[in-house]
C-alpha positions as a LaTeX table, in Angstrom:
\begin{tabular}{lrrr}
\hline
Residue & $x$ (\AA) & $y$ (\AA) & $z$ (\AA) \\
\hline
Unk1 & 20.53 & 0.76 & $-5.84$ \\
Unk2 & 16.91 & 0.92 & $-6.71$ \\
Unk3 & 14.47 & 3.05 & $-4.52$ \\
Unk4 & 13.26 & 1.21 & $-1.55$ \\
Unk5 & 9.53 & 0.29 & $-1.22$ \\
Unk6 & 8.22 & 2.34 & 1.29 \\
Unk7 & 5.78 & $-0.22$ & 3.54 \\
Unk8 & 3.33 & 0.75 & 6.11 \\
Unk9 & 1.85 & $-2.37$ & 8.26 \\
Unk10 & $-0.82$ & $-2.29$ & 9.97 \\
Unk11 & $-2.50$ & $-5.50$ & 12.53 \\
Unk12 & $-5.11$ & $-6.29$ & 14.54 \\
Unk13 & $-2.84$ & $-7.20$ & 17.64 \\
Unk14 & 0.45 & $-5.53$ & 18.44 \\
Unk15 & 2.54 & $-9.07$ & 18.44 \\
Unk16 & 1.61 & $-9.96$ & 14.99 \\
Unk17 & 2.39 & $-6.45$ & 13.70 \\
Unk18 & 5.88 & $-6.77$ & 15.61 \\
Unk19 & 6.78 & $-9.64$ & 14.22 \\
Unk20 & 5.85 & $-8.51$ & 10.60 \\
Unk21 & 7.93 & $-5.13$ & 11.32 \\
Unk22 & 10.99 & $-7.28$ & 13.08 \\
Unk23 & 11.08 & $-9.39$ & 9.34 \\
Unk24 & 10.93 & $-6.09$ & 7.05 \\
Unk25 & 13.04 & $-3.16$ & 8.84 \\
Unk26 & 16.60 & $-5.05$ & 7.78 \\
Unk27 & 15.66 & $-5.54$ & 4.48 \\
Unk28 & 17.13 & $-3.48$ & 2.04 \\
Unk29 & 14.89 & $-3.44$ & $-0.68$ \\
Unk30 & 11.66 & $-1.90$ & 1.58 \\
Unk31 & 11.71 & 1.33 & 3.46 \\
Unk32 & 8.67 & 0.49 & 7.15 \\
Unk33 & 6.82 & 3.91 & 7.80 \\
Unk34 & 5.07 & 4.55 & 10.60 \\
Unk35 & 1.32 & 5.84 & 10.72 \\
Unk36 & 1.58 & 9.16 & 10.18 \\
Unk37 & 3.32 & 8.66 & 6.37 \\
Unk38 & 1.43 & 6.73 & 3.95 \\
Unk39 & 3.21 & 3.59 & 1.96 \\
Unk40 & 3.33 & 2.56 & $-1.49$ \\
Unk41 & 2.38 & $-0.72$ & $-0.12$ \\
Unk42 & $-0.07$ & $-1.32$ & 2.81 \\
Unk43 & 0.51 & $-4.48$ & 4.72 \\
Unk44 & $-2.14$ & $-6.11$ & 6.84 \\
Unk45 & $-1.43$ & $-8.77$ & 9.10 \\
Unk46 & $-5.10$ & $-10.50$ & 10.52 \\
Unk47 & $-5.09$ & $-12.06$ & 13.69 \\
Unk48 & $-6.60$ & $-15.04$ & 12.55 \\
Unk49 & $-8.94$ & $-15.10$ & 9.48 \\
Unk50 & $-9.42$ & $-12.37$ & 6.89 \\
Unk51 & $-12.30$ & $-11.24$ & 9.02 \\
Unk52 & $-14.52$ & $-7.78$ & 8.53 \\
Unk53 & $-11.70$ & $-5.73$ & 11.26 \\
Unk54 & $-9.21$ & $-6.83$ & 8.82 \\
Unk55 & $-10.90$ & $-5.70$ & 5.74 \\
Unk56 & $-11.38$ & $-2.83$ & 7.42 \\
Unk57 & $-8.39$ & $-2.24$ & 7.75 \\
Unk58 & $-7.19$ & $-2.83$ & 4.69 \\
Unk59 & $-9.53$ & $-0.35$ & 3.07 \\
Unk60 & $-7.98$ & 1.99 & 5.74 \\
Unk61 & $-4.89$ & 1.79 & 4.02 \\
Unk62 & $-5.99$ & 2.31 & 0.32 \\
Unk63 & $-7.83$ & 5.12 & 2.25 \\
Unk64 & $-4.73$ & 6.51 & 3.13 \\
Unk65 & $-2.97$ & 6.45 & $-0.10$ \\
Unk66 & $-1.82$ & 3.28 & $-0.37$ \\
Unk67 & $-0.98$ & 2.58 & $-4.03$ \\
Unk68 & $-1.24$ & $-1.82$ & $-3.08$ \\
Unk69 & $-2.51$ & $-3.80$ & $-0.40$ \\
Unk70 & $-1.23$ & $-7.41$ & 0.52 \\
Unk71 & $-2.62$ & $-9.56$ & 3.70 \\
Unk72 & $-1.22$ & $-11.90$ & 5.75 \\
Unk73 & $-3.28$ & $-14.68$ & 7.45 \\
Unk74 & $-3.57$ & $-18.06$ & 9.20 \\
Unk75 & $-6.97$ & $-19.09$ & 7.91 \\
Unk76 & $-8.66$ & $-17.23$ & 4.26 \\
Unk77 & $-12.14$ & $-18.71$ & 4.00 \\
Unk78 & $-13.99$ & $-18.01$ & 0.49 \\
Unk79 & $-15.79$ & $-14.71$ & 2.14 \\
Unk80 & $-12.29$ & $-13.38$ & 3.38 \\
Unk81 & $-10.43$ & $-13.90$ & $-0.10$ \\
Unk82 & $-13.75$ & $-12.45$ & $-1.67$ \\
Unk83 & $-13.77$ & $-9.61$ & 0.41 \\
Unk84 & $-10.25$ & $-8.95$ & 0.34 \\
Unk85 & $-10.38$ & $-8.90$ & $-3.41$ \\
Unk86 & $-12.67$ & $-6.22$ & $-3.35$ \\
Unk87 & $-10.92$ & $-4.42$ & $-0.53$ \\
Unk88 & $-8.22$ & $-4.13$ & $-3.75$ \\
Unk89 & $-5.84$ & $-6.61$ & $-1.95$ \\
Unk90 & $-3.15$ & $-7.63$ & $-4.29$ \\
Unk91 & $-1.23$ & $-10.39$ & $-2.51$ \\
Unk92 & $-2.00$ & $-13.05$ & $-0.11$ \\
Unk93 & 0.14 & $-14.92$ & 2.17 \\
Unk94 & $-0.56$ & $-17.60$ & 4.70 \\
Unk95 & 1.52 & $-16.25$ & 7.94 \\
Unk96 & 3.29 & $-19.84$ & 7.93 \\
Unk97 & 4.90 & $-19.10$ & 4.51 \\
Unk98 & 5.66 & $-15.19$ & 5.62 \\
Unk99 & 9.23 & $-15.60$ & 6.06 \\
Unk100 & 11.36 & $-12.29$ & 5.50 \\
Unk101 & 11.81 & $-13.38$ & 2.08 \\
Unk102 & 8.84 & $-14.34$ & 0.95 \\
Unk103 & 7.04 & $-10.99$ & 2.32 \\
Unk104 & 9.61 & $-8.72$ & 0.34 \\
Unk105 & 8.73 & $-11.01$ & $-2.65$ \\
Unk106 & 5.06 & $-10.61$ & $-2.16$ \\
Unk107 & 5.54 & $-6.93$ & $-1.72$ \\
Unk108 & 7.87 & $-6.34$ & $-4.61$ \\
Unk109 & 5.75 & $-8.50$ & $-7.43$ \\
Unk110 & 2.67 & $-6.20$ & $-6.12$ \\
Unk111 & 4.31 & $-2.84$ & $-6.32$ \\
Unk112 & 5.35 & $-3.50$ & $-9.45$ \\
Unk113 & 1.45 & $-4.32$ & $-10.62$ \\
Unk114 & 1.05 & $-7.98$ & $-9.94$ \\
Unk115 & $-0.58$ & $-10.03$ & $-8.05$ \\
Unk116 & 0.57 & $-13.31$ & $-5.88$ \\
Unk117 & $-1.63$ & $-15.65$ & $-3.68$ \\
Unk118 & $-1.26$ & $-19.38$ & $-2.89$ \\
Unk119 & $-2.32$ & $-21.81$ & $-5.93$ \\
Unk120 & $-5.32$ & $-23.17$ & $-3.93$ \\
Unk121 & $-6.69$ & $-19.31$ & $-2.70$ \\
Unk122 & $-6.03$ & $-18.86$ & $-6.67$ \\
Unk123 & $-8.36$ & $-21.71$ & $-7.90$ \\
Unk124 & $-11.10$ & $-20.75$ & $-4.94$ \\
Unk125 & $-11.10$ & $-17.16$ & $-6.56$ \\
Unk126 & $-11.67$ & $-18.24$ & $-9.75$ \\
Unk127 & $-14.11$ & $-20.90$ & $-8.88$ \\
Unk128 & $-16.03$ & $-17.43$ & $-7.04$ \\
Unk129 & $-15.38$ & $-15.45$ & $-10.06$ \\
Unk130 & $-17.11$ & $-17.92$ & $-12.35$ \\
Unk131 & $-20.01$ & $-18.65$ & $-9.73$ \\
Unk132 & $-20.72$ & $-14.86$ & $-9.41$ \\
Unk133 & $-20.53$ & $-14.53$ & $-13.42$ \\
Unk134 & $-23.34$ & $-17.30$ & $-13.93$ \\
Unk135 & $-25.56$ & $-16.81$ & $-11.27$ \\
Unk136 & $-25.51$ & $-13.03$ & $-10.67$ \\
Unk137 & $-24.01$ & $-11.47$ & $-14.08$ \\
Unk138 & $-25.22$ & $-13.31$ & $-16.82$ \\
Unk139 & $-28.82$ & $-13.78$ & $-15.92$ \\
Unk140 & $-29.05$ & $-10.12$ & $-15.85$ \\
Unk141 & $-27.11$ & $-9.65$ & $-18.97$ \\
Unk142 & $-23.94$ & $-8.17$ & $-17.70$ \\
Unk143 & $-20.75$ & $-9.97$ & $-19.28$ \\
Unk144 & $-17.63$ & $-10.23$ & $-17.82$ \\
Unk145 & $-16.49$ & $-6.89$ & $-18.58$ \\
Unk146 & $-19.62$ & $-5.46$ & $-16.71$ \\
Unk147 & $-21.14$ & $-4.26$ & $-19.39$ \\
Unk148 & $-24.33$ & $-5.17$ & $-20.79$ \\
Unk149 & $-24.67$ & $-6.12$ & $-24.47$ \\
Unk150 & $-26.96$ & $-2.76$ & $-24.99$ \\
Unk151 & $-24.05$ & $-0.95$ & $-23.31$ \\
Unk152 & $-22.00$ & $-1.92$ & $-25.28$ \\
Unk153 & $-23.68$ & $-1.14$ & $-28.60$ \\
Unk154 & $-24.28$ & 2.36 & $-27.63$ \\
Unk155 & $-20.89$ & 2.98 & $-26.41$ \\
Unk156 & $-19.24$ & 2.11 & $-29.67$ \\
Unk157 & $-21.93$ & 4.31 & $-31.28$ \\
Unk158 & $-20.73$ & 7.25 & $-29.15$ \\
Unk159 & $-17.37$ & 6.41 & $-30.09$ \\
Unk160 & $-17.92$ & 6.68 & $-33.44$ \\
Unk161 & $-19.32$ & 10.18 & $-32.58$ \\
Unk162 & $-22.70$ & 9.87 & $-33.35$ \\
Unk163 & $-25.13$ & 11.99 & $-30.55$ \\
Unk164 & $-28.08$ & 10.89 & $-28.83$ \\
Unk165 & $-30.93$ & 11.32 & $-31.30$ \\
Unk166 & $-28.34$ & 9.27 & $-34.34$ \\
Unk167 & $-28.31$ & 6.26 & $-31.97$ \\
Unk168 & $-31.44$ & 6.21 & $-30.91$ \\
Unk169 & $-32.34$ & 5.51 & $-34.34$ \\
Unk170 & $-29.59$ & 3.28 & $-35.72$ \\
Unk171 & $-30.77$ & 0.96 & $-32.48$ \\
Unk172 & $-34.70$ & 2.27 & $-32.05$ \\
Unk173 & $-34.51$ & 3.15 & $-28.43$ \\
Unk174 & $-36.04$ & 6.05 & $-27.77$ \\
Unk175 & $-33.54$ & 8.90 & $-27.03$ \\
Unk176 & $-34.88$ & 8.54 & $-23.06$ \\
Unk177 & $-33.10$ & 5.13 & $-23.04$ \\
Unk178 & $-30.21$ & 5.88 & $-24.60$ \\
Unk179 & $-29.28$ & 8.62 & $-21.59$ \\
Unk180 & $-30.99$ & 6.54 & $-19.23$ \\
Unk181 & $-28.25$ & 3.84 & $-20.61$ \\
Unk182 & $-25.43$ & 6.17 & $-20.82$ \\
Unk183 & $-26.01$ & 7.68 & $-17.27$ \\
Unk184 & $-25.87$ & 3.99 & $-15.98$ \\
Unk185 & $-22.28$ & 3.48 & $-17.33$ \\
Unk186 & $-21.11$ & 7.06 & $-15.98$ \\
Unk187 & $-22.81$ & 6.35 & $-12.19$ \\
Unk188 & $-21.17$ & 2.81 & $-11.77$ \\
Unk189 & $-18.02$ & 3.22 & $-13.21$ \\
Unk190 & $-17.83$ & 6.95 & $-11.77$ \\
Unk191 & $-16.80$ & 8.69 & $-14.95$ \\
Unk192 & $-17.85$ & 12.44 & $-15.53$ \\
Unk193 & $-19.49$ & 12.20 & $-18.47$ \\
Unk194 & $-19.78$ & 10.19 & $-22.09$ \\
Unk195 & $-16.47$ & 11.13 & $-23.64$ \\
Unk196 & $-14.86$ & 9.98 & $-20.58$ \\
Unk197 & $-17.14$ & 6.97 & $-20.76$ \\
Unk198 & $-15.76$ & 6.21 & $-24.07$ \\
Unk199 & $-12.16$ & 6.69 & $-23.48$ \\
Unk200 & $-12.27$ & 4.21 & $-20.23$ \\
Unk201 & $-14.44$ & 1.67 & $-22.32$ \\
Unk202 & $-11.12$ & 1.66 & $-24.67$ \\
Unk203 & $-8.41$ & 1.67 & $-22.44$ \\
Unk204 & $-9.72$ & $-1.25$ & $-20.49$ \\
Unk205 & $-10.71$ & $-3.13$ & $-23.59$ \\
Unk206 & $-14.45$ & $-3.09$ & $-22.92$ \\
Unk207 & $-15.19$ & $-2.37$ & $-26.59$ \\
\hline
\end{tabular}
């Protein structure tokens, strides 16, 4: 038998979190833990709408160590599934649809690194994703992989080993810019320095 999924849940009202805890503790293939362990996969069940207590929440969770995050909801309006998102929520379910089999489905497909939400909550992501992209991202040159084009060039010059001074030239910045460029991509990505810069760039196919 594979390992069970351990499961912490966590609500904003004790009936909703009974009911979620009620479906899941027969289950065989998920393992319920109470507060005081920390589960692969944090559960948050909103009393209404994906509100700001509920993201809260949910950020409490990946706080805690929780490797995924799904949510379960009556109502997701574009700000909740936005703010979910970036809460690192991968699964949505509408608590209508959360039948005992459907939340070990959700829970399973995210612990094994995807990611499940109703069709329509799908397209209104997307729809959010593109709006950001042209309004915010593009008109200040950022591209979809959150890099600007100049960040780009230089990275691939520092992957090809060449220092500070070498791609200065090869681009004519002055060497100011090019730190000023590479400390940019180290502060918002959080990465210690340009080597590890360069190996994140690759492994997430940013250049």
């Amino acid at each position: 038998m594979q390992d069970r999924i351990s499961v912490q849940v966590a609500a904003l009202d004790p009936i909703s979190e009974l009911g979620v805890l009620s479906a899941l503790r027969p289950r065989p293939e998920v393992r319920v833990v109470d507060a005081s362990e920390s589960g692969s996969v944090g559960v948050v069940v909103a009393a209404a709408s994906v509100d700001e207590h509920a993201v809260r929440l949910l950020r409490s969770l990946r706080a805690k160590g929780a490797e995924h995050v799904v949510v379960v909801a009556d109502v997701v309006d574009d700000d909740g599934l936005l703010a979910s998102v970036e809460a690192g929520v991968g699964g949505v379910i509408r608590r209508r649809d959360a039948t005992a089999d459907q939340l070990v489905q959700l829970i399973t497909s995210v612990h094994r690194g995807g990611a499940m939400m109703p069709p329509d909550l799908l397209g209104r992501l997307l729809k959010q994703v593109t709006r950001l992209q042209n309004q915010v991202l593009l008109p200040r040159g950022i591209g979809p992989t959150g890099l600007t084009d100049r960040e780009v060039e230089v990275l691939r010059l520092v992957a090809k080993g060449c220092d500070t001074h070498e791609i200065a030239r090869r681009l004519t910045y002055s060497e100011r810019t090019v730190k000023h460029v590479l400390h940019g991509i180290t502060t918002r990505f959080q990465l210690r320095n340009r080597s590890h810069a360069v190996a994140y760039a690759i492994r997430e196919g940013l250049i």
